[in-house]
N, C-alpha and C positions, 0 to 999 in steps of 0.2 A: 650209050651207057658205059661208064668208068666199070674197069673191071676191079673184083674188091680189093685187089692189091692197093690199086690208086685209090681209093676211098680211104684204106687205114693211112697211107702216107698220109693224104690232106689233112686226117686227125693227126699223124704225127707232129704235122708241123705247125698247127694251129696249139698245140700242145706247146709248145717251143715257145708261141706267141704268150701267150698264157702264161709262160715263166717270165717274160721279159718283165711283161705287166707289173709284176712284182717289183722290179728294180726302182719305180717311182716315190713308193715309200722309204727304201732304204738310202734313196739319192736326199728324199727330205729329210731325212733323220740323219744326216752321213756323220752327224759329231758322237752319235749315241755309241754304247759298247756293242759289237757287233753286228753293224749295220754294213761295213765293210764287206767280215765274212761270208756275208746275206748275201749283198749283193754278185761279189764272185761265183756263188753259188747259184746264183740265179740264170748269172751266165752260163755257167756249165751247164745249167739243167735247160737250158735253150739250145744249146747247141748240141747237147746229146739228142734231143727228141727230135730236133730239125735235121739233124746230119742222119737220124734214122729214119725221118719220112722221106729226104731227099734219095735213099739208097733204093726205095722201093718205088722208084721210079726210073732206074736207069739199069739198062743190060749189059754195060760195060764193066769188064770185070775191073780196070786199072781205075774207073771213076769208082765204083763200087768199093774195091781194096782202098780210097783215097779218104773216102766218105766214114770205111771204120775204123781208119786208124782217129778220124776226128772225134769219133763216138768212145774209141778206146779211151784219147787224151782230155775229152769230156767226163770221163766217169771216173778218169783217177782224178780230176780236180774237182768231183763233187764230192768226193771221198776227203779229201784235204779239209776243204772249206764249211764243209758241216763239223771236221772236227774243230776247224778252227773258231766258228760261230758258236761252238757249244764252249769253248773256253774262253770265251768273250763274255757271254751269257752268265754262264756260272761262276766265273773268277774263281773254281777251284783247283788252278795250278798256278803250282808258286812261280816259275819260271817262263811266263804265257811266250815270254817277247821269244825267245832263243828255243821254241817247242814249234812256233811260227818259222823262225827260220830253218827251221830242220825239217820242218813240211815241204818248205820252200823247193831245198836240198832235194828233198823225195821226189815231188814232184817233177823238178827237170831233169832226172835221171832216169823218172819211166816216161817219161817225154823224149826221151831221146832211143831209149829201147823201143818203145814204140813207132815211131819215126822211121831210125834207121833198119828197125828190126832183119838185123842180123842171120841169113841162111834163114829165112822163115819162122826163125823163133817166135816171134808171136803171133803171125797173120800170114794163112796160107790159101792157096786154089783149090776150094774144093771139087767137088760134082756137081755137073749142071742140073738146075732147076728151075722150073716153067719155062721150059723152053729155052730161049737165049741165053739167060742170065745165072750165072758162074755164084754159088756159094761164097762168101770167103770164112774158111773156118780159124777157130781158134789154136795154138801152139799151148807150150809150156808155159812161155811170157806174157800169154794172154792169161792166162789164168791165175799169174803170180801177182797181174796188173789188177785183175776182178780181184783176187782175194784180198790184198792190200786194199782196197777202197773199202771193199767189209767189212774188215778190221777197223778203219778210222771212223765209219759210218756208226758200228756196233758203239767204238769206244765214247763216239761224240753221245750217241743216244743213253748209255749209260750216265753221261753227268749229267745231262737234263731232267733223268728218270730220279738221280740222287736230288736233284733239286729239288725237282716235284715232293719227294718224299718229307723235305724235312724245313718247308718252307707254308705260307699262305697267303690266303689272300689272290688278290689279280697276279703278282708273282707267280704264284702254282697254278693259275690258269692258263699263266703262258708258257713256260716251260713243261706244262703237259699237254700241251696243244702242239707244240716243235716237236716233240718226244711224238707225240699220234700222227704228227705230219708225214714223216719222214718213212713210216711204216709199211704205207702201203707198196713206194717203192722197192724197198729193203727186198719185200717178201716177194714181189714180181721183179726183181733183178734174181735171188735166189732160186725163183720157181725159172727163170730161163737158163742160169746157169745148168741146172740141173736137167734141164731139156735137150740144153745144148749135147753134154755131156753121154745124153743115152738117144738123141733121135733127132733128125733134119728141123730144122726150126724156120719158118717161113717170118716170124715175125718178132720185133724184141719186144718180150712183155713186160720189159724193164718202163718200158715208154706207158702204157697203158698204167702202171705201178703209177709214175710221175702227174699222170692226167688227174689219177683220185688224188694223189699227195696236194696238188696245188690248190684243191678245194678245201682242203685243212689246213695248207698255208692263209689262205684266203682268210679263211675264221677266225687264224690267229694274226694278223696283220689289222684285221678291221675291227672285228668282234672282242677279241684278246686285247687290241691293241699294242703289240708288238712292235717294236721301235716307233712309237709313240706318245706314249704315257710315258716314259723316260723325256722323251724329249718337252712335254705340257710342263713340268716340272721342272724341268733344270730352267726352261724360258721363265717359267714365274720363279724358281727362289734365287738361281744365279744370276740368268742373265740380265731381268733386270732389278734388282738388290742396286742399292745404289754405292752401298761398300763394295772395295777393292775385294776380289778372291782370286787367287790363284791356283793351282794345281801342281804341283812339283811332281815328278815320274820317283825310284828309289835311286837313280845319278844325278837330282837334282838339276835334270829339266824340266821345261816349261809345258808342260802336256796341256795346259787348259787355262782360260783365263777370260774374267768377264771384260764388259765392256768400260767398266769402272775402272777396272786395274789398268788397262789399256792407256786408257785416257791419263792417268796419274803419271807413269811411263812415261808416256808418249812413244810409248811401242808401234812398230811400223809393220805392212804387211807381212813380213819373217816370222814372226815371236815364236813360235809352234817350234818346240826343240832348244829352245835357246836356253842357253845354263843359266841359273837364279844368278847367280854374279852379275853376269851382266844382262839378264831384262830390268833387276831390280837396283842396276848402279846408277839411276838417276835418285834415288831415295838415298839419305842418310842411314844406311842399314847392310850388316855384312850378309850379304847374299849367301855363300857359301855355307855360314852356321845356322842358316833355314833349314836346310835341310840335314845337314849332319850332325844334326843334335834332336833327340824326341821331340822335344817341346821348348819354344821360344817365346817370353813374354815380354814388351818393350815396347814405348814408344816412343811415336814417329813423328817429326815435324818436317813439311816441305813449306816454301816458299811456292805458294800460289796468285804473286804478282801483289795485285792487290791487299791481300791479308796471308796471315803463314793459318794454314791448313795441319791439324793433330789429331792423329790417329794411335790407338792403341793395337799393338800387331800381335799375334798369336796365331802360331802352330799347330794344328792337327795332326798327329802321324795316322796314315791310312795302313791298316792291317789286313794282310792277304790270309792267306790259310796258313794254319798252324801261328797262326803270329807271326807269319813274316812280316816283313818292313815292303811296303810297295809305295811309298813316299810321304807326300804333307800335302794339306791344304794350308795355304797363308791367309788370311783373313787381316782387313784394316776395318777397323770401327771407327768412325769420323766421331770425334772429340771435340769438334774444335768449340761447337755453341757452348760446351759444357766447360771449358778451360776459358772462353772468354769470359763468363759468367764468373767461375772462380775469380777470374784476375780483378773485375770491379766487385765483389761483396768482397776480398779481399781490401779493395781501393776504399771501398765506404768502411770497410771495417778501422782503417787505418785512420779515415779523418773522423767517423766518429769516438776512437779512441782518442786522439788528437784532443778533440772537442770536449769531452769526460774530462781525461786526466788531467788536461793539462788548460784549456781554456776556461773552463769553468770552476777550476780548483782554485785558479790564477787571480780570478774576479770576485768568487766566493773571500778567497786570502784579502782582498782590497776592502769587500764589503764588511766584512765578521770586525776590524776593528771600528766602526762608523756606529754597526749597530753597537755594540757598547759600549761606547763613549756614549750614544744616543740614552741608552736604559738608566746610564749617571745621573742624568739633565731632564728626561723627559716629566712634566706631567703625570700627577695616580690618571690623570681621564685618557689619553694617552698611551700610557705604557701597556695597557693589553695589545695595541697595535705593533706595539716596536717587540713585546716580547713574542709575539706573533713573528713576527721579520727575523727573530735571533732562531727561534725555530727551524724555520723553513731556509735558514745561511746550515746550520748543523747538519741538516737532513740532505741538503744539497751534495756538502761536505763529503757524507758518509754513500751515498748514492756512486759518486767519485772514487772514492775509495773500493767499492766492488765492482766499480767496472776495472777498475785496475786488476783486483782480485781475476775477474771473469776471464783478462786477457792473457794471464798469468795460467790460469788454468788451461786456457787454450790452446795458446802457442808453445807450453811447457808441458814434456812427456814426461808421466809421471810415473816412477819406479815402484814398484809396492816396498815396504820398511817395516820394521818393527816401531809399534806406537803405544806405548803404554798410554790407555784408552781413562782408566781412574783418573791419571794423573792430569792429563790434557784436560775433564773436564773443570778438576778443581781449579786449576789454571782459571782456565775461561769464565766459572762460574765468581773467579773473584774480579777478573775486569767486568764482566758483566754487573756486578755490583756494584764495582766501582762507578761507573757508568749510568746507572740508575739505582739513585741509594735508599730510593721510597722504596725499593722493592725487597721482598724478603727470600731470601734464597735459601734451599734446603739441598744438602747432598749425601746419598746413600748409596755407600761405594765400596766393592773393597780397596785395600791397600796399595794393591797393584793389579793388572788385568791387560794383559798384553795381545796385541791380535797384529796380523801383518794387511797392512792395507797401503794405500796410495795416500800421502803426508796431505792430499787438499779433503781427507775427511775431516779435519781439523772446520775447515770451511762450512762443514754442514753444521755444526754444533755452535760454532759460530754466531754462524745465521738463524739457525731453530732459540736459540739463549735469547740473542738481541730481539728478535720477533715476540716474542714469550713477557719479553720486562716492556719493551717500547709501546706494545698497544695496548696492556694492562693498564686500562683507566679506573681501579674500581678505588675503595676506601682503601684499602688494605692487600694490595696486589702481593701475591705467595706466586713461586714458583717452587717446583720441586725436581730434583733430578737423582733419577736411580740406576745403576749400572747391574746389572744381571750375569754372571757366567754361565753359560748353558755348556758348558762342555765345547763342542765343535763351532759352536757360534758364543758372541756377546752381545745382547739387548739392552740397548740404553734410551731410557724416556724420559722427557721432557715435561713436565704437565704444568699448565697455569690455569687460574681461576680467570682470566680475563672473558671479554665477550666472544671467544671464539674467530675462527678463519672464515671469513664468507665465502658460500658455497661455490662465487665466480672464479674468485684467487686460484684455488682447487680443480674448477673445471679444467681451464685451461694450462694446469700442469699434466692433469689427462687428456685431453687432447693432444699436446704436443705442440701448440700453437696460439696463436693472439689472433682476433680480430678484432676491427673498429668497436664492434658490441660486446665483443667477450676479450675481456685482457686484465691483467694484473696492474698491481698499482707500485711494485717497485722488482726490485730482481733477486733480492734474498729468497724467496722459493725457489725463481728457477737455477740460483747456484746449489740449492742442495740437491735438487731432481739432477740434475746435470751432475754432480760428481756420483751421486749414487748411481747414477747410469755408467760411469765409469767404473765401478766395482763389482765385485760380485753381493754388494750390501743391497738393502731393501727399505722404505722407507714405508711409512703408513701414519696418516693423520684420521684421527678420531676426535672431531671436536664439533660445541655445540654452543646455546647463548650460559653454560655457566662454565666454560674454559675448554682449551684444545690439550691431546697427548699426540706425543710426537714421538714415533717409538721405530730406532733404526737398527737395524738387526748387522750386526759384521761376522760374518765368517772368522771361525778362529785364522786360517790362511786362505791364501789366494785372494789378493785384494785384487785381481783384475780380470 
């Protein structure tokens, strides 16, 4: 039978085992924030529990002095490494990277005190106990080595503790899980220090601390999901996103990058570090004003062999605490279905303009004298047929003429202006008459009435006039037009006795769209819906089987 000395070692070091264990999570997550410091930590906390079961096992005092100085340089690097996991965790230090290397610093200098420890300053020969086996006690150094680990330990648990405080959700389960992990050791390192301090100590309760701690590591690794759910996350939205992202550091390196961005690159096993100039100098883009500037909007065309590849690029800056600058996310949005698309409604828009203004004007210009010379000659049995044809050459004509309009409006930005609004419709309302002379025109207006708008409202009235006289079939067609000041706005309406706009014409100006079953019969509605959509005007059609009001409201300013 093991006497219990050898019974606590074998917990010690099955202890030690038990920290290892942990390293297989943080090896699978090794890209997440503080999966690093975890794993450092894990080592430490293995090699402390291990180098203190192996000590209670051997009565050599020079094995024993060799075993604590490994336990000393185990506890200042779990002192390091919790604080450096809790600033990985939290991100609430501005300075993480040069706060690491000052650990760094710390650490090989009580690593080296430790080590060589100097005239016994920190590990000395005490009194024998149980027989064979030589104490080694602590110095000054030792305890300058234990209290600095405290400190870093204390300070890491304090930002976990602010975490927990001002955060939720699975977040505050896990950094109050790290925060409860870390405690039980804390307090059985403190309760040994303090042992040490005032009475012989056969055992470090520092280890026994670590055995419960791993159990609440455990909880939060598996149950909390600790370096984990970080990592389920970034696999579905970064890494595979099938747009480019990159991650810039705040000097405009390359900290991160999916597999997309890779691929556009052609970035090689290196990337990791590598300055945006050159990961991103295979792209037509200046690398360097990615990240020295907040926010970059721009896009991107590569040569993709077969077809060229367009992407819209845009900047994130990432903010640390207080608003500092901690660098960019680059993001490429693939464009290019969307820019090919533009290029052919573009291409059709071209030949169908082609076709309007200019083929059909061309043939209409051939046919319009044929029919008229024909309406000289024809036939009374006849001539409803030919004046039929003179018709439908006119309407063609005019059909023609607002696609011209429409493309005018299009592809021409329009400036808001002063438009005396009175004067425009008297205007109109006398080509309009001219135009159609069965028709009886009425105008009630003041003298002047000016409003600043976009010169293609001219177009709505236009269109609303011609609509108004053109399908007025009755005995005696009246239209009436009234011009209204309201102060901040002007209201002008249209009204005629004819049969009314049928209710499909209408639909689908509400709707916003044509189908085979539901469409319009010419394009004078959708030039007015369209320029009114260009202003801040308003249109509204009130019409029935004994005539339609057409009544457009303009802001006295801000045509647009």
């Amino acid at each position: 039978m093991w006497p219990p000395v050898r019974l606590v070692g074998v917990a010690f070091l099955l202890t030690g085992v038990g920290a290892l264990a942990t390293l297989w999570p943080a090896w699978r997550n090794r890209s997440d924030p503080g999966s690093r410091s975890f794993a450092v930590f894990a080592v430490a906390v293995a090699g402390y529990a291990s180098a203190s079961g192996l000590d209670l096992f051997t009565t050599n005092y020079a094995v024993s002095l060799a075993l604590q100085k490994v336990v000393n340089a185990c506890g200042v690097l779990v002192g390091a490494a919790w604080l450096a996991l809790a600033v990985s965790v939290t991100d609430r230090v501005d300075d993480s990277r040069h706060l690491v290397a000052a650990l760094v610093v710390v650490v090989l200098a009580e690593w080296t005190l430790n080590w060589v420890n100097p005239g016994g300053v920190v590990l000395a020969r005490g009194a024998g106990v149980s027989g064979t086996q030589f104490e080694v006690v602590g110095r000054v150094g030792f305890w300058l080595l234990l209290g600095g680990a405290w400190v870093q330990v204390l300070v890491g648990t304090g930002l976990l503790v602010v975490e927990f405080t001002t955060t939720g959700g699975l977040r505050r389960r896990q950094t109050g899980l790290l925060a409860l992990a870390i405690t039980p050791a804390l307090a059985a390192s403190v309760l040994n220090g303090v042992v040490m301090a005032t009475a012989d100590v056969s055992y470090d309760y520092t280890v026994v601390g670590w055995a419960l701690s791993l159990g609440v590591f455990a909880v939060a690794l598996y149950s909390g999901r600790f370096l984990d759910v970080t990592s389920v996350a970034r696999r579905r939205v970064f890494e595979d996103t099938t747009d480019p992202i990159v991650t810039l550091d705040a000097e405009g390196r390359v900290v991160d990058s999916n597999p997309a961005a890779r691929e556009l690159v052609d970035a090689d096993d290196g990337w990791e570090g590598t300055p945006a100039a050159t990961f991103f100098d295979p792209l037509p883009v200046d690398g360097e004003r990615l990240w020295r500037e907040p926010a970059v909007e721009t896009e991107v065309s590569v040569d993709g062999g077969s077809r060229t590849r367009h992407f819209t690029l845009a900047t994130t800056p990432i903010a640390g605490p207080q608003e500092t600058d901690r660098g960019r996310v680059v993001s490429l949005s693939e464009v290019t279905v969307v820019r090919e698309r533009e290029r052919k409604l573009d291409l059709m828009r071209q030949v169908q303009s082609r076709v309007l203004r200019h083929d059909i004007r061309h043939d209409v210009q051939i046919i319009e004298p044929a029919v008229e010379a024909a309406l000289e000659t024809v036939d009374d049995d006849r001539r409803p047929i030919v004046e039929r044809a003179s018709e439908r050459t006119e309407a063609l004509l005019s059909v023609s003429e607002k696609a011209r309009a429409v493309e005018r409006l299009v592809d021409r930005e329009q400036s808001p202006r002063t438009l005396d609004l009175a004067v425009t419709l008297r205007r109109q309302v006398a080509e309009t008459n001219e135009a159609f002379p069965a028709v009886s025109f009425a105008v009630d207006a003041p003298e002047s009435c000016e409003v600043e708008t976009i010169p293609a409202v001219e177009l709505v009235f236009e269109n609303v006039l011609e609509n108004a006289a053109e399908h007025n079939d009755g005995p005696n067609p009246s239209v009436a037009v009234t011009v209204t000041d309201g102060g901040d706005a002007v209201v002008a309406t249209v009204t005629d006795d004819g049969p009314g706009i049928p209710d499909h014409e209408l639909s689908v100006l509400a709707d916003g769209e044509e189908t085979p079953l539901e469409h319009g019969t010419g394009i004078g509605l959708w030039i007015v819906q369209w320029v009114v959509d260009s202003t801040a005007a308003s249109v509204t059609f009130d019409t029935d089987d004994t005539g339609t009001a057409v009544t457009v409201t303009i802001p006295r300013t801000g045509g647009t």
